[in-house]
N, C-alpha and C positions, 0 to 999 in steps of 0.2 A: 475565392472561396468565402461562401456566407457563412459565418458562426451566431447561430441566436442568442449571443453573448456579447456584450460589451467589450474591447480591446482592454481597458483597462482593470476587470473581471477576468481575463485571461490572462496577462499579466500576473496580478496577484499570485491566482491558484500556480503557474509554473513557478514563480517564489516560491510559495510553500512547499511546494512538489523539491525544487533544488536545495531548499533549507532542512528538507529530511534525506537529501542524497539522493532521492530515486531516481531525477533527474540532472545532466549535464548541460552547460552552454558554450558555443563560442559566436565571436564577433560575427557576423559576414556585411561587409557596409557598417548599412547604417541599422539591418539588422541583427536581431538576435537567434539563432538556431538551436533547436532543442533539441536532445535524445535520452533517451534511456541511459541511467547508470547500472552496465549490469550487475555489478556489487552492490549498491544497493537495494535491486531490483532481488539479488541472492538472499541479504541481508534478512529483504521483509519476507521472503519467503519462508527462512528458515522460524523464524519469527514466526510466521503464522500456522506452519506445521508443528512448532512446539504446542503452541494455543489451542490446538483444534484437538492435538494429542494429549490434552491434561482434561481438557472439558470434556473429551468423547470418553475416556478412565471415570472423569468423576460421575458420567451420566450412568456407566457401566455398572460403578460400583453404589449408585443410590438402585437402580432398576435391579439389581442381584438383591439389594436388601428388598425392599419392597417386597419380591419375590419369596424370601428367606419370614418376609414377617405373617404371610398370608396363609 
C-alpha cells in the first residue's frame, strides 16, 4: 500500500494519536498493529457533543438577543 507520506510522519501522528488514547497497539513480528480505542474513541465523542452543545446555546442565546434588540 502507497501512503503519500513518509513512514516516519506516520509513526509520529499514530504516537500522538495513542498518547491521547484514541488509539491502541500491539506487537505482531517485527511489526506494530494499530486500532481504535473505543474508550477513547467514547471519550472524544462525549467531549465533542459537550462542545458543540455549549457553542450551539451560546450561538442561540446571542441570535435571541440580537433578535430581542432589533
Amino acid at each position: 500500500m502507497h501512503v503519500p507520506v513518509s513512514r516516519p510522519a506516520v509513526s509520529q501522528h499514530l504516537k500522538v494519536l495513542k498518547d491521547a488514547g484514541l488509539v491502541v497497539s500491539r506487537r505482531d513480528g517485527n511489526r506494530q498493529i494499530y486500532r481504535l480505542d473505543p474508550e477513547g474513541i467514547a471519550e472524544l465523542r462525549d467531549y465533542l457533543d459537550r462542545f458543540w452543545a455549549t457553542a450551539l446555546a451560546s450561538f442561540k442565546k446571542v441570535a435571541e438577543q440580537r433578535e430581542e434588540d432589533t
